[in-house]
N, CA, C and O atoms as CSV, one atom per row, in Angstrom:
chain,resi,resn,atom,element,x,y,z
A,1,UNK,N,N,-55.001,-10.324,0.349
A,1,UNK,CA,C,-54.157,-10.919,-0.645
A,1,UNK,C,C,-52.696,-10.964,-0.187
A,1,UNK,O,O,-52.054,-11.942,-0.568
A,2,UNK,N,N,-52.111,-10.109,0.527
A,2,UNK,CA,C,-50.485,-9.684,0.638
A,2,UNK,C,C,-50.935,-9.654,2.689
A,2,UNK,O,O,-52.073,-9.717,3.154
A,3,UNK,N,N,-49.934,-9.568,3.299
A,3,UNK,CA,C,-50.061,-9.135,4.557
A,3,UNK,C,C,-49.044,-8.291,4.563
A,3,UNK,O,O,-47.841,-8.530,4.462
A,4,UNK,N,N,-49.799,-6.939,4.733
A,4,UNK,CA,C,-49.190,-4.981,5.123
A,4,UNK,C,C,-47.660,-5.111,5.815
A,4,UNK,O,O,-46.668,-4.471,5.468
A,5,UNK,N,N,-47.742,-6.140,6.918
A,5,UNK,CA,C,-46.684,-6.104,7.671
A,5,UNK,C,C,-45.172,-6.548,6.877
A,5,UNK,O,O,-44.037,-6.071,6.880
A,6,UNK,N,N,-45.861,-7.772,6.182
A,6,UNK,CA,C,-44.563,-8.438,5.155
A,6,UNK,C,C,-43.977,-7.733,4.396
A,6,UNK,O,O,-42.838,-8.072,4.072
A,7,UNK,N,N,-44.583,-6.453,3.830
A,7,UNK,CA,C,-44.522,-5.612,2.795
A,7,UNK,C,C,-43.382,-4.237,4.071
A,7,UNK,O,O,-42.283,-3.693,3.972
A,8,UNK,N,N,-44.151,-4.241,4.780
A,8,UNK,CA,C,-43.064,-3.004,5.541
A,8,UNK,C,C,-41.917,-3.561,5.927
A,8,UNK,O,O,-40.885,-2.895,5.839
A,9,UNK,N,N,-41.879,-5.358,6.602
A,9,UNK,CA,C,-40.587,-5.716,6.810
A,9,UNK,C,C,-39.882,-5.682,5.762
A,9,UNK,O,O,-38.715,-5.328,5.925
A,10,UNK,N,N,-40.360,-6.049,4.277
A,10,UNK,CA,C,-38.893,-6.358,3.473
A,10,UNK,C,C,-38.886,-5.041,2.814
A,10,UNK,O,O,-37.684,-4.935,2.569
A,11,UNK,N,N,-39.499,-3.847,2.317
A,11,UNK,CA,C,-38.858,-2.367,2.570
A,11,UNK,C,C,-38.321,-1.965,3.378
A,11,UNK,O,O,-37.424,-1.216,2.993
A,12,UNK,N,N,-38.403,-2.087,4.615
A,12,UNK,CA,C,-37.275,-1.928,5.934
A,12,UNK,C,C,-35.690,-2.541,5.950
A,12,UNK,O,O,-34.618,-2.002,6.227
A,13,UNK,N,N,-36.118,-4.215,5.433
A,13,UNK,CA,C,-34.593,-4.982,5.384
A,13,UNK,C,C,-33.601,-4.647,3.964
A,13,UNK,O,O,-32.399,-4.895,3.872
A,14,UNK,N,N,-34.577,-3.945,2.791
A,14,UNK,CA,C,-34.210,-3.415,1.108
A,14,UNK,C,C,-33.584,-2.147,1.755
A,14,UNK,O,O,-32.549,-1.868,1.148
A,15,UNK,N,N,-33.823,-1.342,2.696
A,15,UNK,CA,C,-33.448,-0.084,2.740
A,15,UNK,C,C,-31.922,-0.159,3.361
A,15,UNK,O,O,-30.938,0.432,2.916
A,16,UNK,N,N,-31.979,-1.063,4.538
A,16,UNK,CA,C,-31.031,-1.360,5.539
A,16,UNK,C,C,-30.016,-1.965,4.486
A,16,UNK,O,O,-28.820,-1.673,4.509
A,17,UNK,N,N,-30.714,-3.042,3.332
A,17,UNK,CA,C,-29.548,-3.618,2.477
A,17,UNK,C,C,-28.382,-2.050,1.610
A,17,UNK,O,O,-27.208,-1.866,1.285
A,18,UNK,N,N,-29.604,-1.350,1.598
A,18,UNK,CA,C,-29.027,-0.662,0.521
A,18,UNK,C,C,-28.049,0.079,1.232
A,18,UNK,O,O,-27.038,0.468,0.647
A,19,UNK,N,N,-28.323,0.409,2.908
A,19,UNK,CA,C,-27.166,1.900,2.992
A,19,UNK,C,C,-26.182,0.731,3.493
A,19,UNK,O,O,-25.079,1.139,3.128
A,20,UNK,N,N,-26.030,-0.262,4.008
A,20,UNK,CA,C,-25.027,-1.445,4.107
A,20,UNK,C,C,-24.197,-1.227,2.832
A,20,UNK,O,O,-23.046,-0.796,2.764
A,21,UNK,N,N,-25.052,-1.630,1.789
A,21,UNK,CA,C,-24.302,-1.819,0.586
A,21,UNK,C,C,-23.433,-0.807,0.118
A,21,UNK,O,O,-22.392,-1.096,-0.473
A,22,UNK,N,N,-23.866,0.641,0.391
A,22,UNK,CA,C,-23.357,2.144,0.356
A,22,UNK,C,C,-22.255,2.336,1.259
A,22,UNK,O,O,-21.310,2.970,0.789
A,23,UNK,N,N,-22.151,1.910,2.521
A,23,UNK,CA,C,-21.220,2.510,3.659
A,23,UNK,C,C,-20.231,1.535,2.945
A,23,UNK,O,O,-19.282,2.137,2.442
A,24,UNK,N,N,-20.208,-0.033,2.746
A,24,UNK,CA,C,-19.056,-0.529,1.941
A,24,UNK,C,C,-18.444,-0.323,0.544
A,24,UNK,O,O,-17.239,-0.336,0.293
A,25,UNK,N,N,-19.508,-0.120,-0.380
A,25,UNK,CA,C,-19.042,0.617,-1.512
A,25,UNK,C,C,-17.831,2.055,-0.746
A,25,UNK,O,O,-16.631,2.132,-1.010
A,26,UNK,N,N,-18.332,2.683,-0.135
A,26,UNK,CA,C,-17.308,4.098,0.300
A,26,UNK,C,C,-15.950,3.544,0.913
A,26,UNK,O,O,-14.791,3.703,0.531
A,27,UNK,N,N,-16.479,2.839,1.995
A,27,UNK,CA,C,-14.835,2.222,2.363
A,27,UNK,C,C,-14.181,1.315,1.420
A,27,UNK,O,O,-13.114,0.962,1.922
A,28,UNK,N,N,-14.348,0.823,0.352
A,28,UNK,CA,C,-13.691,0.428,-0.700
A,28,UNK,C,C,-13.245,1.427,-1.379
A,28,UNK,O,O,-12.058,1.611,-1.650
A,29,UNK,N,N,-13.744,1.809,-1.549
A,29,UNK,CA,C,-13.292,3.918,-2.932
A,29,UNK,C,C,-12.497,4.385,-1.876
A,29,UNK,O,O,-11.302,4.365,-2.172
A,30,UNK,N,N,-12.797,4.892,-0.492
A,30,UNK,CA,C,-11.592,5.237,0.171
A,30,UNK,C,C,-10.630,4.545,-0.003
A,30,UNK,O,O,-9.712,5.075,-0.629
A,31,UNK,N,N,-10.478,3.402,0.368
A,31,UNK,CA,C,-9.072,2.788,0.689
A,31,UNK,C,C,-8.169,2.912,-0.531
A,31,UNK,O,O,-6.946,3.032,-0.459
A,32,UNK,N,N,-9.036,2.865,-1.912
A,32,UNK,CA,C,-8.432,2.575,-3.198
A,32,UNK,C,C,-7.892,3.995,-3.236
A,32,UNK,O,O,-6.727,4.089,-3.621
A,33,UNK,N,N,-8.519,5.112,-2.910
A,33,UNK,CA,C,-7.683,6.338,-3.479
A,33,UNK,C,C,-6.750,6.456,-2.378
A,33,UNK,O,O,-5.926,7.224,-2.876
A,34,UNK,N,N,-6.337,6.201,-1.214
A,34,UNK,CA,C,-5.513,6.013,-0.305
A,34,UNK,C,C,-4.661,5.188,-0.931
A,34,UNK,O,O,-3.557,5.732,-0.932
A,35,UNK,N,N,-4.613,3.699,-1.691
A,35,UNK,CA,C,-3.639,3.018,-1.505
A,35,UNK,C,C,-2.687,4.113,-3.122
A,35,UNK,O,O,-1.487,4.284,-3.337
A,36,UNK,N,N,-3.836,4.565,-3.844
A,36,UNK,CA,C,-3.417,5.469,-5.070
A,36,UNK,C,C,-2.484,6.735,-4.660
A,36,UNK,O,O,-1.487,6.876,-5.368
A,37,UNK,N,N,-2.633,7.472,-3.837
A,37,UNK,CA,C,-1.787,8.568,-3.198
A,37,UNK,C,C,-1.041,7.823,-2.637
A,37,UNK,O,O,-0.065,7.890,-3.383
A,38,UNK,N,N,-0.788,7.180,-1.894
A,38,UNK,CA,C,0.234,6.095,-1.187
A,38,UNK,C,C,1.063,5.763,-2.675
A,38,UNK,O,O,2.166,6.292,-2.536
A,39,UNK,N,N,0.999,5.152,-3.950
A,39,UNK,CA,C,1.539,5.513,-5.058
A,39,UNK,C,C,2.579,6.109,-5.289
A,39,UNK,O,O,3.782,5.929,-5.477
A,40,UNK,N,N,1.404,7.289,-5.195
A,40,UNK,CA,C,2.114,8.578,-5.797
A,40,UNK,C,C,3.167,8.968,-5.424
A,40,UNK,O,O,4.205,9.280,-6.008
A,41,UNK,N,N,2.668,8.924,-3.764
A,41,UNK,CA,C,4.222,9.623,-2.914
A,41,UNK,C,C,5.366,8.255,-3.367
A,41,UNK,O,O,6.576,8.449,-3.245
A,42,UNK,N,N,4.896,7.058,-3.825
A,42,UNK,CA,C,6.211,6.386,-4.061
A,42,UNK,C,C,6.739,7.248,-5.349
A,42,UNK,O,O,7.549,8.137,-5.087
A,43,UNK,N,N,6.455,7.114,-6.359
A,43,UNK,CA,C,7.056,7.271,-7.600
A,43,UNK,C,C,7.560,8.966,-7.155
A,43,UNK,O,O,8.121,9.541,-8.088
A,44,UNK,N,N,7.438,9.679,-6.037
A,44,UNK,CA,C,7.619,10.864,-6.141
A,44,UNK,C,C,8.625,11.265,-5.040
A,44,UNK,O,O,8.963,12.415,-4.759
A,45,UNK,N,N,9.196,9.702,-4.256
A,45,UNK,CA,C,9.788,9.939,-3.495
A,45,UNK,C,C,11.778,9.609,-3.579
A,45,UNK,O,O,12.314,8.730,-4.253
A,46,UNK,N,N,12.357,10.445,-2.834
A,46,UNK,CA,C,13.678,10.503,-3.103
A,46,UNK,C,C,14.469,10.691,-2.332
A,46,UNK,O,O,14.053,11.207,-1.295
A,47,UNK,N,N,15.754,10.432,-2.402
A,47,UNK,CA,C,16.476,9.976,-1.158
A,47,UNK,C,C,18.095,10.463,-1.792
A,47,UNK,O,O,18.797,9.986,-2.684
A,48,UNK,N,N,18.278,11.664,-0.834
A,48,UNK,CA,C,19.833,12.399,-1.541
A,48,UNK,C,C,21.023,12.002,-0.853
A,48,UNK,O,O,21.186,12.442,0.285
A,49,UNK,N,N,21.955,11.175,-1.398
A,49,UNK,CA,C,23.071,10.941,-0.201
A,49,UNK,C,C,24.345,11.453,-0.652
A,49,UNK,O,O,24.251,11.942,-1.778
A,50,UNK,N,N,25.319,11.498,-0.233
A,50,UNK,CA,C,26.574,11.940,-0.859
A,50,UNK,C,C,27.115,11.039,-1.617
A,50,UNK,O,O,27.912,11.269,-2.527
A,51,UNK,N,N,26.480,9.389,-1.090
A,51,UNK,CA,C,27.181,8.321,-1.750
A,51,UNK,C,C,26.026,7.787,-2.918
A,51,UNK,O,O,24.907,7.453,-2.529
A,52,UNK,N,N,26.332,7.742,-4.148
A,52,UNK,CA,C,25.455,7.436,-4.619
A,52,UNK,C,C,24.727,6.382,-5.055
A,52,UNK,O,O,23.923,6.250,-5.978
A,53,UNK,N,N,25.330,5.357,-3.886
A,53,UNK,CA,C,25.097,3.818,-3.601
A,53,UNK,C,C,23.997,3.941,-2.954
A,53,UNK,O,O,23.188,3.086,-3.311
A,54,UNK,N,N,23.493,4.844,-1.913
A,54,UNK,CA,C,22.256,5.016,-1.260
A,54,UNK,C,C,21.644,6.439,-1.278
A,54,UNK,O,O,21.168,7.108,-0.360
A,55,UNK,N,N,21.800,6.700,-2.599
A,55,UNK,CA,C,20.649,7.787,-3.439
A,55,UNK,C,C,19.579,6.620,-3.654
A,55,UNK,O,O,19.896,5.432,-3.722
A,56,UNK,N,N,18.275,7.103,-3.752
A,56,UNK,CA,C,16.834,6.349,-4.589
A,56,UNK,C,C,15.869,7.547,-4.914
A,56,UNK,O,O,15.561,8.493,-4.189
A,57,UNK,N,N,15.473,7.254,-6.200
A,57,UNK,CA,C,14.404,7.666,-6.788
A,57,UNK,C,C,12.954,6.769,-7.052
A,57,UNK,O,O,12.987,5.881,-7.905
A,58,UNK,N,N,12.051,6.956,-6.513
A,58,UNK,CA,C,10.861,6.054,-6.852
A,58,UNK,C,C,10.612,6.103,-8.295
A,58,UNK,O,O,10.242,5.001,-8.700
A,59,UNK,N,N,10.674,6.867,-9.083
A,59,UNK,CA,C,10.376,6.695,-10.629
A,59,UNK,C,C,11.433,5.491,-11.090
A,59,UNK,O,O,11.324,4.611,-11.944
A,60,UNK,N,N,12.218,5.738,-10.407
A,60,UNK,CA,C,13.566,4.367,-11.637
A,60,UNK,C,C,13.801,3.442,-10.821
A,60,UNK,O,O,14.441,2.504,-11.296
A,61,UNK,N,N,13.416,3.343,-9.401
A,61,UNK,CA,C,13.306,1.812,-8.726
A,61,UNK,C,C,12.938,0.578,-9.132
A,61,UNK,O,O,11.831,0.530,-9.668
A,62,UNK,N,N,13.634,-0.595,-9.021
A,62,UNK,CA,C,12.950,-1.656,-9.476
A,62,UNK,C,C,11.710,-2.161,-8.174
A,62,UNK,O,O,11.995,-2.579,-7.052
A,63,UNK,N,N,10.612,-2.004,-8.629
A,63,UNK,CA,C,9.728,-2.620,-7.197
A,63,UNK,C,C,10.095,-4.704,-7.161
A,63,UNK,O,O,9.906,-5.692,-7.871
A,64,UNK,N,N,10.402,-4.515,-6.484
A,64,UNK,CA,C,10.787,-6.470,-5.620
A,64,UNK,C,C,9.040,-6.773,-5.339
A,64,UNK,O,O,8.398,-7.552,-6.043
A,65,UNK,N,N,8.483,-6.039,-4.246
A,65,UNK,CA,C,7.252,-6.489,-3.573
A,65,UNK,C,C,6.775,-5.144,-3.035
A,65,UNK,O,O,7.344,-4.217,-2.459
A,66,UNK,N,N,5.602,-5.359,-3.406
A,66,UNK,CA,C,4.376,-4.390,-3.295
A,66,UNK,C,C,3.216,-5.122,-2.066
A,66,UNK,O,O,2.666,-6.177,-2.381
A,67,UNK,N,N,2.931,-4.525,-0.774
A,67,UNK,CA,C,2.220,-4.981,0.107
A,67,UNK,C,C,1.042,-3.673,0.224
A,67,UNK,O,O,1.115,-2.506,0.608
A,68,UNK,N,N,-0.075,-4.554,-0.328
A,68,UNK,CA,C,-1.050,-3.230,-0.174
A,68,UNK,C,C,-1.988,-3.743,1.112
A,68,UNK,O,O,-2.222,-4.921,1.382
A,69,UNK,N,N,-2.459,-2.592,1.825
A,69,UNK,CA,C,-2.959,-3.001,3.166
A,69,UNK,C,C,-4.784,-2.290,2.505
A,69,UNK,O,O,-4.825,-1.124,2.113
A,70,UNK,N,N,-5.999,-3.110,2.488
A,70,UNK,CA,C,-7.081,-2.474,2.013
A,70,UNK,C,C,-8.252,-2.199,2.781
A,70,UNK,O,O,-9.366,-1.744,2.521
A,71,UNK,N,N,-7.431,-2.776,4.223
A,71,UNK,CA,C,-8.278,-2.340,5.365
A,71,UNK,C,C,-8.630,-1.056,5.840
A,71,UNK,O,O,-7.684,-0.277,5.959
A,72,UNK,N,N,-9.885,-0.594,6.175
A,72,UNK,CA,C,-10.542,0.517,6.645
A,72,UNK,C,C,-9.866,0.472,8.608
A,72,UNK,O,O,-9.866,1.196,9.604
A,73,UNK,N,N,-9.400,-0.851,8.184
A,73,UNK,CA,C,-9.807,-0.503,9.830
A,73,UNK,C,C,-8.887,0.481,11.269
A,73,UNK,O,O,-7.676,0.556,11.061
A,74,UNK,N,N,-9.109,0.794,11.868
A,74,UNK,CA,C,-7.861,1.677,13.194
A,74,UNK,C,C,-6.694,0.732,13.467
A,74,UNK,O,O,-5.955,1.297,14.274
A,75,UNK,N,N,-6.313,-0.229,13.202
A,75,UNK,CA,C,-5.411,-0.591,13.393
A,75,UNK,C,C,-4.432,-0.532,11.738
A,75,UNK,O,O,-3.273,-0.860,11.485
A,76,UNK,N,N,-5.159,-0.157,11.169
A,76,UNK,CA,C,-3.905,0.099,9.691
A,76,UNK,C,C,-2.751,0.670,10.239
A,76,UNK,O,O,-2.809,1.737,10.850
A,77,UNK,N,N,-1.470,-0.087,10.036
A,77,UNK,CA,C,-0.582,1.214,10.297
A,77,UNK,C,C,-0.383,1.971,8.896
A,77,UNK,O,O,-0.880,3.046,8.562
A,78,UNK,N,N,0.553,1.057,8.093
A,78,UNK,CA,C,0.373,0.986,6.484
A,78,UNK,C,C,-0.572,1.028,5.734
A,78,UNK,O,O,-1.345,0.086,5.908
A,79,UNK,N,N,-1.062,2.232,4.395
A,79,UNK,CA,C,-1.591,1.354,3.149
A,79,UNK,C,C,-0.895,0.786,2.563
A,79,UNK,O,O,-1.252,-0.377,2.377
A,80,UNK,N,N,0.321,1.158,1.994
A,80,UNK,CA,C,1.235,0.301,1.212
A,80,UNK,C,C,2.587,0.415,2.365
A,80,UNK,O,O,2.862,1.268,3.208
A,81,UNK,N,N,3.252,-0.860,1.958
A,81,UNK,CA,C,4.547,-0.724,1.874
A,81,UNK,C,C,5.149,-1.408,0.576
A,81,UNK,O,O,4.635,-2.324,-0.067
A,82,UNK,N,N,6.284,-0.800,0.345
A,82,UNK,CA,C,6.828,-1.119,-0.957
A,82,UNK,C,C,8.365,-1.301,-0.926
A,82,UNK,O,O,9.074,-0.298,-0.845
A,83,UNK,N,N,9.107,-2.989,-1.007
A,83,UNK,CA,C,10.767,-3.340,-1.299
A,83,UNK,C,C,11.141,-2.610,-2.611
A,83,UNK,O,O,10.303,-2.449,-3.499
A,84,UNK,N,N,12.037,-2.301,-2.685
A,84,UNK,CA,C,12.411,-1.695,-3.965
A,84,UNK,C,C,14.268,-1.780,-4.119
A,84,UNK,O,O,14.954,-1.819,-3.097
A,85,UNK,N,N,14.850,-1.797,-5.396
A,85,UNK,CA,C,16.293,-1.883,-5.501
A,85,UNK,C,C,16.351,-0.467,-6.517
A,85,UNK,O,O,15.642,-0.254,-7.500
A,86,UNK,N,N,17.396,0.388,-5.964
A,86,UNK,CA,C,18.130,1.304,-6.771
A,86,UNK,C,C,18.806,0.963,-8.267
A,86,UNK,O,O,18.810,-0.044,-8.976
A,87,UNK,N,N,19.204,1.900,-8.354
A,87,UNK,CA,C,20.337,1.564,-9.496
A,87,UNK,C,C,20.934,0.907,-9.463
A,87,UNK,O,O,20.999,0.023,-10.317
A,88,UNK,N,N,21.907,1.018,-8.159
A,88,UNK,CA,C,23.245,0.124,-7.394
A,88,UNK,C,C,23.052,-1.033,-7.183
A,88,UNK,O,O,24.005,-1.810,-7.131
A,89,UNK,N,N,21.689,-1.479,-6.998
A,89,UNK,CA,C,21.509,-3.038,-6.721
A,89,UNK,C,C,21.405,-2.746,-4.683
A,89,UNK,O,O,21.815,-3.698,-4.019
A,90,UNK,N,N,20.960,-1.677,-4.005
A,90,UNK,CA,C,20.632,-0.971,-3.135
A,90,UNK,C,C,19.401,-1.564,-2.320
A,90,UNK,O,O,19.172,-0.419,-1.933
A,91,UNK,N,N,18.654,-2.121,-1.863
A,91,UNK,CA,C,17.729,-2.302,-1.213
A,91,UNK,C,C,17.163,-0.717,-0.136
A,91,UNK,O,O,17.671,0.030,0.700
A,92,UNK,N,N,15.400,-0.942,-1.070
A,92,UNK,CA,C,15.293,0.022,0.197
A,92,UNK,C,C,13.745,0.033,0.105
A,92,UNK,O,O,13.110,0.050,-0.950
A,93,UNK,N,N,13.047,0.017,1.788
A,93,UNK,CA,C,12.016,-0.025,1.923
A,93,UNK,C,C,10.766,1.432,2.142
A,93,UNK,O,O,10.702,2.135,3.150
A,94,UNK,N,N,10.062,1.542,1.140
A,94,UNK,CA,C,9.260,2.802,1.346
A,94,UNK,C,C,7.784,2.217,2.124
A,94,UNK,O,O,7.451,1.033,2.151
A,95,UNK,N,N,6.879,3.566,2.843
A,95,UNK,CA,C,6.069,3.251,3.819
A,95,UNK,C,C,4.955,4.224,3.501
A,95,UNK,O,O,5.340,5.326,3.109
A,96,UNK,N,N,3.841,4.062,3.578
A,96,UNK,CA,C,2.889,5.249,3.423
A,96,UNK,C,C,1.156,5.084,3.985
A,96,UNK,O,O,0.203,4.755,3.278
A,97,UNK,N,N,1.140,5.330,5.050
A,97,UNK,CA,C,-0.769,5.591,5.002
A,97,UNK,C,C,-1.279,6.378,4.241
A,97,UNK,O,O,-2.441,6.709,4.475
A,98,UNK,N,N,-0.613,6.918,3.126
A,98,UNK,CA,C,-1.251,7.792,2.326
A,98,UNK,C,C,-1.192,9.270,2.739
A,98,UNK,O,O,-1.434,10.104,1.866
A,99,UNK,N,N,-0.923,9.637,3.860
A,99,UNK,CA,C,-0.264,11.090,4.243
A,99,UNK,C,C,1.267,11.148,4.798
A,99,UNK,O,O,1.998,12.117,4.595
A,100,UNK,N,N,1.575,10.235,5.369
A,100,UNK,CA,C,3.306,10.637,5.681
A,100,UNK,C,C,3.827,9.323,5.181
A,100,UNK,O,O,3.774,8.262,5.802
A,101,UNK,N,N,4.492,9.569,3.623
A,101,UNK,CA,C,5.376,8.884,3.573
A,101,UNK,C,C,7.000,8.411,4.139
A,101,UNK,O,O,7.769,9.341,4.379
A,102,UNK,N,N,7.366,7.372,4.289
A,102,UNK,CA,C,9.091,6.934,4.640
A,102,UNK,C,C,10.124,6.473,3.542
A,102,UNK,O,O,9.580,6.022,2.534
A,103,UNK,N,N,11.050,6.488,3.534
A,103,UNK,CA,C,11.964,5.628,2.867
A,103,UNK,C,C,13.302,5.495,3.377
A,103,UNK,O,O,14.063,6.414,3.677
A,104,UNK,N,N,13.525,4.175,3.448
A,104,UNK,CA,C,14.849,3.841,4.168
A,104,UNK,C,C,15.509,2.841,3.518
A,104,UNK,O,O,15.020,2.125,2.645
A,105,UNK,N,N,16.545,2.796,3.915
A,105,UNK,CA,C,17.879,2.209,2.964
A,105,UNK,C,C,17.500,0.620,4.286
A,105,UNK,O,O,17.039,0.646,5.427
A,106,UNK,N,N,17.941,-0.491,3.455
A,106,UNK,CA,C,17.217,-2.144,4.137
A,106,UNK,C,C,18.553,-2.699,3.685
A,106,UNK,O,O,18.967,-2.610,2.529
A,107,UNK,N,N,19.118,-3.210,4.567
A,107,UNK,CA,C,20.476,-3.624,4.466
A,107,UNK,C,C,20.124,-4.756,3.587
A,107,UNK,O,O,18.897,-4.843,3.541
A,108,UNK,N,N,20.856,-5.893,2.686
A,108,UNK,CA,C,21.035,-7.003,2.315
A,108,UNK,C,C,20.309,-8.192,2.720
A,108,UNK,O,O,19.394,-8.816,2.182
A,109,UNK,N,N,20.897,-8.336,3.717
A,109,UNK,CA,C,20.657,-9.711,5.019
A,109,UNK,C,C,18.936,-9.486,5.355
A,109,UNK,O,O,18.092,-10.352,5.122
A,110,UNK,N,N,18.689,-8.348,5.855
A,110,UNK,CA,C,17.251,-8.115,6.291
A,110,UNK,C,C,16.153,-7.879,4.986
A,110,UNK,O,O,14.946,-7.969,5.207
A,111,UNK,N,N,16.631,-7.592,3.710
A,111,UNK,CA,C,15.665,-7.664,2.739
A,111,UNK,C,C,15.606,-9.703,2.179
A,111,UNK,O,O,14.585,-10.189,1.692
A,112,UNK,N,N,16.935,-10.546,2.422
A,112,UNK,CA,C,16.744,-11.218,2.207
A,112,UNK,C,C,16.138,-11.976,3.199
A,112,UNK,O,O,15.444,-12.881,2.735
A,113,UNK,N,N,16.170,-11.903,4.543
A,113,UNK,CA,C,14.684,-12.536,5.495
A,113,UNK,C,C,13.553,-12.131,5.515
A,113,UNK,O,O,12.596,-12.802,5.901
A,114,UNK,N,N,13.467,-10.314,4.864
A,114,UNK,CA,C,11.851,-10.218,4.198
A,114,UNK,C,C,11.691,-10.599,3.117
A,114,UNK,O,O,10.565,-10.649,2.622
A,115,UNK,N,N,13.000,-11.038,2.346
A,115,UNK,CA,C,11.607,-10.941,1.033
A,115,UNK,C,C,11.387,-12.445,0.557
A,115,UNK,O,O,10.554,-12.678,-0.319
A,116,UNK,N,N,12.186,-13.528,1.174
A,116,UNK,CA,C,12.470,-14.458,1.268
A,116,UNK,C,C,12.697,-14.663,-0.285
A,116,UNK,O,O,13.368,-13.870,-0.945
A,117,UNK,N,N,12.009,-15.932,-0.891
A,117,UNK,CA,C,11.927,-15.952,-2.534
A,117,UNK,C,C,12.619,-15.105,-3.239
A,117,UNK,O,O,13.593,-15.181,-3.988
A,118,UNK,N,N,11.692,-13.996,-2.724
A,118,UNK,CA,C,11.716,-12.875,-3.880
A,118,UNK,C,C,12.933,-11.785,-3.572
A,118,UNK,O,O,12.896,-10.587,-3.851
A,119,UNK,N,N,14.065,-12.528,-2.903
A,119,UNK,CA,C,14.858,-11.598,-2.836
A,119,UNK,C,C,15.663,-11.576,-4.158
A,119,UNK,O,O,15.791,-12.687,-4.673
A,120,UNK,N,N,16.296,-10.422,-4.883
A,120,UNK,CA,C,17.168,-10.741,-5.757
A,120,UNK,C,C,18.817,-10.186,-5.371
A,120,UNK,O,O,19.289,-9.089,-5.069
A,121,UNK,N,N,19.307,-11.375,-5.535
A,121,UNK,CA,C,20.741,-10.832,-5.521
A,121,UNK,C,C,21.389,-9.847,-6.160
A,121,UNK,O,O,21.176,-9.652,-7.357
A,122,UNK,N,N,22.137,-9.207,-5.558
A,122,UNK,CA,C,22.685,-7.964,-6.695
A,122,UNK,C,C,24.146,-7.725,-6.165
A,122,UNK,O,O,24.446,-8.057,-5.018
A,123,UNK,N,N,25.153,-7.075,-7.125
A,123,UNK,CA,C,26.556,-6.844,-6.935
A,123,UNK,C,C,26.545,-5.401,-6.558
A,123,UNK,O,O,26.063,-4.519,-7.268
A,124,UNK,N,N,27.041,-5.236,-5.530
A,124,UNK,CA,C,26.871,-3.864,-4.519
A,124,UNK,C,C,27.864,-3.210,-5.383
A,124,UNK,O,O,28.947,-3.749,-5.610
A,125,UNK,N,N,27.407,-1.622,-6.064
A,125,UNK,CA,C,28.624,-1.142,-7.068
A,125,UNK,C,C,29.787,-0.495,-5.755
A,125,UNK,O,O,29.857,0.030,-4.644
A,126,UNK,N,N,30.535,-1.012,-6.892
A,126,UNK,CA,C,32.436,-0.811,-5.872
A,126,UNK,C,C,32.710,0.500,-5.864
A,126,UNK,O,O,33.746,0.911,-5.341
């Protein structure tokens, strides 16, 4: 009625579907709680200067652009990077694979050739 063999190939190709389907389900949940700690360290990250034109706090930043990276793969450098403006109207770019975060102060001129569009002008406080 059935041929034995047809029956072992497509339990063989159902099984193969399923841990396929499993190893990508995981590298999706990884990356997502990676790009989530990558987050965190933003809203948790801070930057002390004497001048308080280039102080930043990630909780009261305005985010400009959010670049999430959702690749599994060895060449990630980034999960996120994130433009952001201070209080001051400050540009500054944060960095994170999810274990060592950066944050650096992004002059004017160079946030407006990254962010093109989406740059917003701001009055540098005097």
């Amino acid at each position: 009625m059935y041929n034995e063999n047809f029956l072992a190939s497509a339990v063989f190709v159902l099984s193969l579907l399923g841990i396929a389907a499993y190893l990508l389900y995981s590298k999706i949940r990884g990356s997502a709680s990676r790009l989530d700690v990558a987050m965190q360290q933003f809203l948790e990250s801070t930057v002390r200067s004497s001048d308080s034109k280039f102080a930043f706090e990630g909780r009261s930043a305005v985010v400009v652009r959010k670049d999430e990276d959702r690749s599994n793969g060895e060449s990630t450098t980034y999960a996120l990077v994130v433009y952001a403006i201070n209080q001051h109207g400050e540009y500054f770019v944060f960095k994170s694979d999810g274990k060592t975060p950066s944050v650096s102060h992004l002059e004017h001129r160079l946030a407006q050739v990254i962010l093109k569009h989406e740059y917003i002008a701001t009055q540098p406080a005097g």
